[in-house]
FIBAVO-849611 format. One line per field, with one value per residue (C-alpha): residue number from 1; residue in one letter; x, y, z. Coordinates in nm, 2 decimals. Example, Ala and Ser with C-alpha at 12.3 -4.5 7.8 and 13.67 -1.06 7.14 Angstrom:
k: (1,2)
r: (A,S)
X: (1.23,1.37)
Y: (-0.45,-0.11)
Z: (0.78,0.71)
This chain:
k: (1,2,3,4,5,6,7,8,9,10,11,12,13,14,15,16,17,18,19,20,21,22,23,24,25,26,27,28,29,30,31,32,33,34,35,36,37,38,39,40,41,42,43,44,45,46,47,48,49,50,51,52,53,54,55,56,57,58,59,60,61,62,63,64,65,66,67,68,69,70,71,72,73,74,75,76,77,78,79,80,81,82,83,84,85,86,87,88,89,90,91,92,93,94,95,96,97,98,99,100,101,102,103,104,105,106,107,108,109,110,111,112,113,114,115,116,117,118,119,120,121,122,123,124,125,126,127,128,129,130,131,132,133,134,135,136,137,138,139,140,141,142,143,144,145,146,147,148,149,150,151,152,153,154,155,156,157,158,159,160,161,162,163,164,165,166,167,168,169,170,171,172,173,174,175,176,177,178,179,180,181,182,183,184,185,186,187,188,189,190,191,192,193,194,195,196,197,198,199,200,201,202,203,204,205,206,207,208,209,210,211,212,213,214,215,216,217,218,219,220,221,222,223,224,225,226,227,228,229,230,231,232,233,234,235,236,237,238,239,240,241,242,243,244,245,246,247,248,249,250,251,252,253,254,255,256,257,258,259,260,261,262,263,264,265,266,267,268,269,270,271,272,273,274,275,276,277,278,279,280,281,282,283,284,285,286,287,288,289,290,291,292,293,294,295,296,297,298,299,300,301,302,303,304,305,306,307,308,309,310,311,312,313,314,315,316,317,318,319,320,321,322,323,324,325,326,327,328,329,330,331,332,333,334,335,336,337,338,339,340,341,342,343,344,345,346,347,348,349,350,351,352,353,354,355,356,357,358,359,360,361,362,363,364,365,366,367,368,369,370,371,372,373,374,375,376,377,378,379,380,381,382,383,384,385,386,387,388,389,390,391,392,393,394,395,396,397,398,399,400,401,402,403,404,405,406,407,408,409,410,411)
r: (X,X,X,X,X,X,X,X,X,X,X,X,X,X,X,X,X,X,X,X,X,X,X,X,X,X,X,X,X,X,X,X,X,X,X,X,X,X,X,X,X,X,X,X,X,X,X,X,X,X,X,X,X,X,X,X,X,X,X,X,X,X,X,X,X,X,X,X,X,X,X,X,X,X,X,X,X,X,X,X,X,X,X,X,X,X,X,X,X,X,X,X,X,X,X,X,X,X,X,X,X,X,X,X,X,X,X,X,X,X,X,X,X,X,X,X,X,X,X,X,X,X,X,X,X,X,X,X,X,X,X,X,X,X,X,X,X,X,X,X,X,X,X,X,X,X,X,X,X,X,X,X,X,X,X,X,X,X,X,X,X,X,X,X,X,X,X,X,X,X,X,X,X,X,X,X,X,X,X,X,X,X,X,X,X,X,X,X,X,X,X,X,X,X,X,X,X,X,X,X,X,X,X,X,X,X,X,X,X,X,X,X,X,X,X,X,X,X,X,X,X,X,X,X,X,X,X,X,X,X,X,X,X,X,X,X,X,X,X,X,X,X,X,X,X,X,X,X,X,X,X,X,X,X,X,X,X,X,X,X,X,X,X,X,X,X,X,X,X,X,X,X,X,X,X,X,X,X,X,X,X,X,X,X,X,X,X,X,X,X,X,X,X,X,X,X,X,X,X,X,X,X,X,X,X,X,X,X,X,X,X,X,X,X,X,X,X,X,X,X,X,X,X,X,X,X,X,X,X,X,X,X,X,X,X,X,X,X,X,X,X,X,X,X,X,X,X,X,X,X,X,X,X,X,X,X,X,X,X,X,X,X,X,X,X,X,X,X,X,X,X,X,X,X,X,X,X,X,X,X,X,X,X,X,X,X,X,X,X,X,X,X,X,X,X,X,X,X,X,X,X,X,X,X,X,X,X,X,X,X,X)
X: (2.04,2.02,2.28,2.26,2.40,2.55,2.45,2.43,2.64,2.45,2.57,2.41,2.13,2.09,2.13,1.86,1.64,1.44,1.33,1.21,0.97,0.80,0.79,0.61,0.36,0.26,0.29,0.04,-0.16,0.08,0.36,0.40,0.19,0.35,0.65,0.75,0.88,0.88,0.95,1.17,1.38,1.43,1.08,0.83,0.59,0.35,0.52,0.89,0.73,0.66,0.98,1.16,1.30,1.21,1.42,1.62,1.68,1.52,1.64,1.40,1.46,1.31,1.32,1.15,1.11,1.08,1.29,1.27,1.22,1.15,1.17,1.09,1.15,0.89,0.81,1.21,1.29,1.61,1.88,1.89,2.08,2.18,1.97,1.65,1.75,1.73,1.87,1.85,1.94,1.63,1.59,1.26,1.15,0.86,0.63,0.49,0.38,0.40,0.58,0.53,0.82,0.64,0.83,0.71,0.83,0.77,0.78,0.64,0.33,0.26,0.34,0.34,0.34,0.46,0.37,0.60,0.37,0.60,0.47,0.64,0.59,0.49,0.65,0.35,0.31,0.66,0.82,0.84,0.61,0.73,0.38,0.46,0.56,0.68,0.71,0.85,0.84,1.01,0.95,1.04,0.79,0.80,0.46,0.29,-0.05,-0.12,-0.49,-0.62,-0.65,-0.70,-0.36,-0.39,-0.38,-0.19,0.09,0.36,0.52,0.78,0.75,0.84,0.64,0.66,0.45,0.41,0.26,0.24,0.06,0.02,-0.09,-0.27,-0.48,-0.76,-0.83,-0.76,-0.86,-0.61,-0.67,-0.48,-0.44,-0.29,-0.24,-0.10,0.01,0.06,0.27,0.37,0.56,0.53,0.83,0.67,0.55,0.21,0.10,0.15,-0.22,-0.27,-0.04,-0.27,-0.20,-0.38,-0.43,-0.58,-0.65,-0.78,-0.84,-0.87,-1.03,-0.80,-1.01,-1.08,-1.31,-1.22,-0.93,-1.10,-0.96,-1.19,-1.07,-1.36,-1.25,-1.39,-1.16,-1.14,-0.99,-0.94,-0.79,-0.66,-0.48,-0.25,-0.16,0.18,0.40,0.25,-0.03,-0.24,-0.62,-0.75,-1.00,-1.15,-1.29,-1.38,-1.45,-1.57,-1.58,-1.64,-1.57,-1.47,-1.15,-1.13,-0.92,-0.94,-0.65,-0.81,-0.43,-0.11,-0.05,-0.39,-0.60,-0.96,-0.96,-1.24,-1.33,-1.68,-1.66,-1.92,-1.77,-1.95,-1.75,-1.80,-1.70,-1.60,-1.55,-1.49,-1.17,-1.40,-1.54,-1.88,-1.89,-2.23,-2.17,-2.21,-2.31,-2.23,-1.98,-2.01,-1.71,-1.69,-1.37,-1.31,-0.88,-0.77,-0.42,-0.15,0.19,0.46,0.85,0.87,0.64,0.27,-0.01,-0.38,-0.68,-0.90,-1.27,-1.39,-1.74,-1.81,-2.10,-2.11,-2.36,-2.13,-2.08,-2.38,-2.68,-2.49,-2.21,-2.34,-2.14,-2.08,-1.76,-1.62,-1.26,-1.07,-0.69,-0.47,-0.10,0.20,0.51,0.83,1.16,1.49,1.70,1.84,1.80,1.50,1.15,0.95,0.57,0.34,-0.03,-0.31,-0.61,-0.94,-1.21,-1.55,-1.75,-2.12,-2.29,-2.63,-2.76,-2.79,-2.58,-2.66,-2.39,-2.16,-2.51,-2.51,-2.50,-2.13,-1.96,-1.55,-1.32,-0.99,-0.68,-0.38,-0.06,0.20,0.56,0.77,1.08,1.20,1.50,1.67,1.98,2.24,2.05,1.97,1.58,1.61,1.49,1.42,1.16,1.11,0.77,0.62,0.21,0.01,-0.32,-0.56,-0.89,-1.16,-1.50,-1.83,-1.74,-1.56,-1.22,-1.27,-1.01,-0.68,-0.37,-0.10,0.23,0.37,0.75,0.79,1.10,1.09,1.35,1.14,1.23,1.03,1.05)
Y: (-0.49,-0.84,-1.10,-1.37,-1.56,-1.49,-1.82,-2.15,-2.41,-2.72,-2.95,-2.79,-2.78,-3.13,-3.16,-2.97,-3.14,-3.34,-3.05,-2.88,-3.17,-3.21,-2.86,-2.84,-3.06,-2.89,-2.54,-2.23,-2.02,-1.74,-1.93,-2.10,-1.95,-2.10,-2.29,-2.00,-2.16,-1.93,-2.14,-2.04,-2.36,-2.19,-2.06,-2.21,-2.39,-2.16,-2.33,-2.16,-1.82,-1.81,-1.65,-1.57,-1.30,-0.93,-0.97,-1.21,-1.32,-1.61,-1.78,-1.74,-1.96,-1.82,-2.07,-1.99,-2.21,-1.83,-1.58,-1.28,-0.95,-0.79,-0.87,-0.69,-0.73,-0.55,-0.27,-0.24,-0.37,-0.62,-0.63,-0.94,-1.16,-1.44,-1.75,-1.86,-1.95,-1.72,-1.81,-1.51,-1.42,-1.16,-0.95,-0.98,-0.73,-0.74,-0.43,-0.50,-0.89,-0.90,-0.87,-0.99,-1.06,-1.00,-1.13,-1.02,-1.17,-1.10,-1.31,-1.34,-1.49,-1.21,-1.11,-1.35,-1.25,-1.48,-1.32,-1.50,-1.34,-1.39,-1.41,-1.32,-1.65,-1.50,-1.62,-1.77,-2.02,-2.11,-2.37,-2.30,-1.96,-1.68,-1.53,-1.24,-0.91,-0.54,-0.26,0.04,0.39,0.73,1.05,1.44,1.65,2.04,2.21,2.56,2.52,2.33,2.36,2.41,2.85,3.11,3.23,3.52,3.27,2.99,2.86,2.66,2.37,2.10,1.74,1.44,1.08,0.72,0.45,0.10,-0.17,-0.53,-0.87,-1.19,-1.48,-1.80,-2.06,-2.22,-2.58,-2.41,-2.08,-1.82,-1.51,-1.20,-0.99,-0.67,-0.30,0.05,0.28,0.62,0.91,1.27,1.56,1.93,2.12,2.44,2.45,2.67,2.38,2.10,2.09,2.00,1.63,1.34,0.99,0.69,0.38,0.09,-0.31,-0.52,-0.91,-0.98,-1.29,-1.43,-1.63,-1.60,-1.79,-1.88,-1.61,-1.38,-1.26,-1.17,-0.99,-0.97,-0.75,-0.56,-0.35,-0.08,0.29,0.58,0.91,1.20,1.52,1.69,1.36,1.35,1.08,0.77,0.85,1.10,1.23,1.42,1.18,1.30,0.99,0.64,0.42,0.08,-0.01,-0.37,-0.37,-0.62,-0.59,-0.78,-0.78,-0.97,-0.99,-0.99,-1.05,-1.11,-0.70,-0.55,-0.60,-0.44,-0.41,-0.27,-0.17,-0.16,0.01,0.10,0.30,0.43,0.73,0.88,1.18,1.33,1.77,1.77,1.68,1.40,1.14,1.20,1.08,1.30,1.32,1.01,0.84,0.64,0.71,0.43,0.43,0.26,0.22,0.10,0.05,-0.07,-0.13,-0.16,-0.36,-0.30,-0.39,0.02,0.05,0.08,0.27,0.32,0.47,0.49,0.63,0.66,0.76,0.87,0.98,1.05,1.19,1.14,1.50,1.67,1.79,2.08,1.82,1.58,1.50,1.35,1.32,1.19,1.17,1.05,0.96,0.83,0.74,0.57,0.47,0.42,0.22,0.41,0.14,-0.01,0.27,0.34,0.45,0.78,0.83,1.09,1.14,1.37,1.33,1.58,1.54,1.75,1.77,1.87,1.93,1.82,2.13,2.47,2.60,2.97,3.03,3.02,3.18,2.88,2.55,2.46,2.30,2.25,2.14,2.04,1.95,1.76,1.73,1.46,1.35,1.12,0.93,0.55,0.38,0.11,0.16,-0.09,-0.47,-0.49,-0.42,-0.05,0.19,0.59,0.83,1.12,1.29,1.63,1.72,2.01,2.07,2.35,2.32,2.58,2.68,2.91,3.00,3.31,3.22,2.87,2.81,2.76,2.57,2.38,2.20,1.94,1.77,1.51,1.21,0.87,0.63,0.27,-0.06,-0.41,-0.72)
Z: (-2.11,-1.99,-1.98,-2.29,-2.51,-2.83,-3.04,-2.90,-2.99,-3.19,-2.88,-2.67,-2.84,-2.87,-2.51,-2.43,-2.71,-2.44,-2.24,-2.49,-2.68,-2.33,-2.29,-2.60,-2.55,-2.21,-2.31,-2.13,-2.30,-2.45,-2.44,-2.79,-3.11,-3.50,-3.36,-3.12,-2.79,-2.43,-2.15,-1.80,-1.66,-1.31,-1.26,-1.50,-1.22,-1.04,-0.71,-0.78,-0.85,-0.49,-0.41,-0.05,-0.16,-0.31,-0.56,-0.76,-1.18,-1.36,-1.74,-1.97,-2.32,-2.64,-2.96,-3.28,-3.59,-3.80,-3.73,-3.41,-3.54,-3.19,-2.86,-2.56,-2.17,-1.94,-2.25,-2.31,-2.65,-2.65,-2.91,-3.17,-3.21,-3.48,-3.46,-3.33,-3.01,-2.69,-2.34,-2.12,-1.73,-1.64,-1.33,-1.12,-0.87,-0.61,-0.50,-0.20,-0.22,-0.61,-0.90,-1.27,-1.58,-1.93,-2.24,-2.57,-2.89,-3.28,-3.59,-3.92,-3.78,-3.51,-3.14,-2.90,-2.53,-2.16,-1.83,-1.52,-1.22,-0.91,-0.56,-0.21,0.03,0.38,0.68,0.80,0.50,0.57,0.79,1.16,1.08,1.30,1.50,1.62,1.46,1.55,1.33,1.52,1.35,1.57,1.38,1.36,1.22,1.07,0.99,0.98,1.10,1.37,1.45,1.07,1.15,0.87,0.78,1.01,1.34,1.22,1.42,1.36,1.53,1.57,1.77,1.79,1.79,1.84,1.68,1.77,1.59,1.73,1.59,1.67,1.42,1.56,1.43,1.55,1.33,1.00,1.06,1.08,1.32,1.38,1.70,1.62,1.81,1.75,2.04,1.92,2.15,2.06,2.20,2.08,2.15,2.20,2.53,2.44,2.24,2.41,2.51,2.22,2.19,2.07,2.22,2.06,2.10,1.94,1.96,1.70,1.61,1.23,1.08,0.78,0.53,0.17,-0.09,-0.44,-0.52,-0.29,0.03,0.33,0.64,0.92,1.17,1.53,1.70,2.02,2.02,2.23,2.18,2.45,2.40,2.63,2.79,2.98,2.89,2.85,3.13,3.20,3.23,2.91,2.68,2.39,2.26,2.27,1.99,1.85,1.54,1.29,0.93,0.67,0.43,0.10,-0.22,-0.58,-0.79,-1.14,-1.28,-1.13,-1.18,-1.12,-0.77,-0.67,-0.29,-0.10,0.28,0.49,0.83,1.07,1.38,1.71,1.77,2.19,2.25,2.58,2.54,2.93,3.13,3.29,3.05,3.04,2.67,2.61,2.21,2.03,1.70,1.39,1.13,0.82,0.57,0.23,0.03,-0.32,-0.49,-0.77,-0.76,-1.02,-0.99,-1.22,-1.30,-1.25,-0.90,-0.87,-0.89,-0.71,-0.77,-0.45,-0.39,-0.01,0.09,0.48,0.65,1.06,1.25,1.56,1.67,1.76,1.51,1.32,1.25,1.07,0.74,0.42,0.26,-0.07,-0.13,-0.46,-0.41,-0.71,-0.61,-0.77,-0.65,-0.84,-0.81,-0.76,-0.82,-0.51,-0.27,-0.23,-0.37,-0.45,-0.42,-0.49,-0.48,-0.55,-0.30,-0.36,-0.14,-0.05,0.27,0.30,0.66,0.68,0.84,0.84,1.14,1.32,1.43,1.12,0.94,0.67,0.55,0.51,0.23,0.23,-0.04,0.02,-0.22,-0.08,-0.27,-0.11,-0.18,0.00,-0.02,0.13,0.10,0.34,0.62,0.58,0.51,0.86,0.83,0.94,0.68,0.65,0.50,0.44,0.34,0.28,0.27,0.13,0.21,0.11,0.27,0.13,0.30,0.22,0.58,0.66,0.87,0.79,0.45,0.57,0.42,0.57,0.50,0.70,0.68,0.87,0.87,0.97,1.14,1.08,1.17,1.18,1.32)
């Protein structure tokens, strides 16, 4: 359990006799209920729960007039001790850009409960903000079914890929902006398939704002997508895109956030070895999450809604898709996820040459591990998919499973 104290002393009691009065008197909600006292000397201000660092341990002080009959850290019940007077050294860990400490304490007169929501201070809020940033992922991937065939024509692979993200953060008066990018390379090892190698690339300047707790996140962007590109050049487009869209999140509660995403993309499409970009159209994309931060991990439920009419008139589509995640601590090395995404896909028209109006259904099972290399900022993963897509097509149901680990590294 946590580190504490086995009785204090009356001296020291005395001496801390002062803190406590004006603690009293200035008490938040939660924190004091029938002469029951929970305060934190280290981190009782909002200002020094905006931490530097992922992790870290605060005191938290406990002093009742009646005496404790339970006490609980983060769910996990404490043992008692003799006395009314608590003084205890408590871990705090962050997921992601949050974390929260709840203390939970019993008496005669009832529970009485003391959240200490913790924060991660960004780089850019600190002194001599850095404005640039690199995140650098190299991966090796294993799966059976390259091009989504019916098990009688699917074929398997192996390759290899590299993924760059830069950004840069500037301000203009007291507006914060963000140019960002993402240049995407793979290579198939077998050499029948390497007509099939995507390359991507992307660029992207984000708006930073917010309004009363609520964070906005304008943003327009360009992309483009070949296959069978050599190297980092090479002549094959498939498609050419522009997109604008707006990102926003409220957190309700230091543990629970609703975030939510608006897209509107004009997709171009180019069949041909030259661009003639004949196939084109409009693919709109909402998003709604709610996300859960815990001492343990997290946890997200997410809804998206698509509809594209981008592909020629016996593809236009709607999609639904439901995902619910989590993510749990392993201690220091690491962390392990799952998630469950189900998702459906109706074509708008009736289409002769598959003689009917197709529906699919897909069900995609995901697990994946991360952990860090060393303290240096390098960390690996490693992740397996799942994916069952079925169709009222004949030949169009397939399966797949994918393996795939990651060397990642930021800056």
């Amino acid at each position: 359990m946590f580190n504490q104290t086995t009785k204090i002393s009356v001296p020291a009691l005395v001496k801390r006799i002062t803190l406590i009065g004006a603690l009293w008197l200035f008490w938040t909600p939660g924190g004091r209920a029938e002469g029951l006292l929970i305060f934190s000397e280290t981190h009782e201000s909002e200002a020094s729960r905006l931490v530097s660092e992922e992790q870290g341990r605060m005191n938290v002080t406990i002093s009742s007039f009646e005496p404790i009959e339970k006490l609980k850290i983060d769910g996990v019940e404490q043992p008692l001790q003799e006395g009314d007077y608590y003084n205890l050294s408590v871990p705090f860990q962050l997921m992601g850009q949050r974390g929260v400490v709840r203390v939970e304490v019993k008496t005669e007169s009832g529970w009485v409960t003391r959240e200490y929501p913790f924060e991660l201070q960004r780089q850019t809020e600190e002194a001599g903000p850095r404005a640039w940033g690199l995140l650098v992922l190299l991966t090796a991937q294993r799966g059976d079914n390259l091009l989504g065939e019916a098990a009688s024509a699917q074929q398997g692979f192996t390759s290899n890929g590299l993924l760059l993200i830069p950004n840069y953060t500037f301000g203009i008066g007291d507006q914060r902006f963000e140019l960002s990018g993402l240049l995407l390379r793979e290579r198939i090892v077998q050499t029948e398939l390497q007509g099939n190698e995507v390359a991507y690339e992307q660029a992207e300047i984000r708006w930073k704002s917010g309004w009363s707790g609520l964070k906005l996140e304008p943003n327009l962007g360009l992309a483009h997508v070949a296959t069978g590109k050599p190297g980092l050049t090479g002549q094959s487009h498939l498609e050419s895109d522009g997109y604008v869209g707006l990102d926003w999140a409220w957190p309700w509660t230091p543990s629970n956030q609703l975030e939510g995403k608006l897209k509107l993309t004009e997709r171009r499409f180019a069949p041909a070895e030259v661009p003639s970009y004949e196939l084109s159209g409009l693919e709109s994309l909402v998003e709604l999450v709610w996300r859960h931060e815990a001492q343990w991990g997290s946890y997200r439920n997410l809804v998206r809604l698509k509809q594209s009419d981008a592909l020629g008139f016996y593809q236009d589509t709607q999609e639904a898709e439901l995902l619910a995640d989590g993510q749990w601590n392993l201690w220091s090395w690491g962390q392990f996820r799952c998630a469950l995404l189900l998702g459906k896909k109706a074509y708008a028209q009736y289409d002769p040459s598959k003689e009917a109006q197709e529906q699919t259904f897909k069900s995609e099972i995901s697990w994946g591990l991360i952990g860090p290399i060393g303290s240096g900022g390098l960390k690996w993963a490693l992740d397996h998919v799942s994916l069952q897509n079925f169709s009222n097509v004949d030949g169009n149901s397939y399966q797949n499973n994918n393996l795939t680990f990651s060397l990642i590294y930021g800056i």
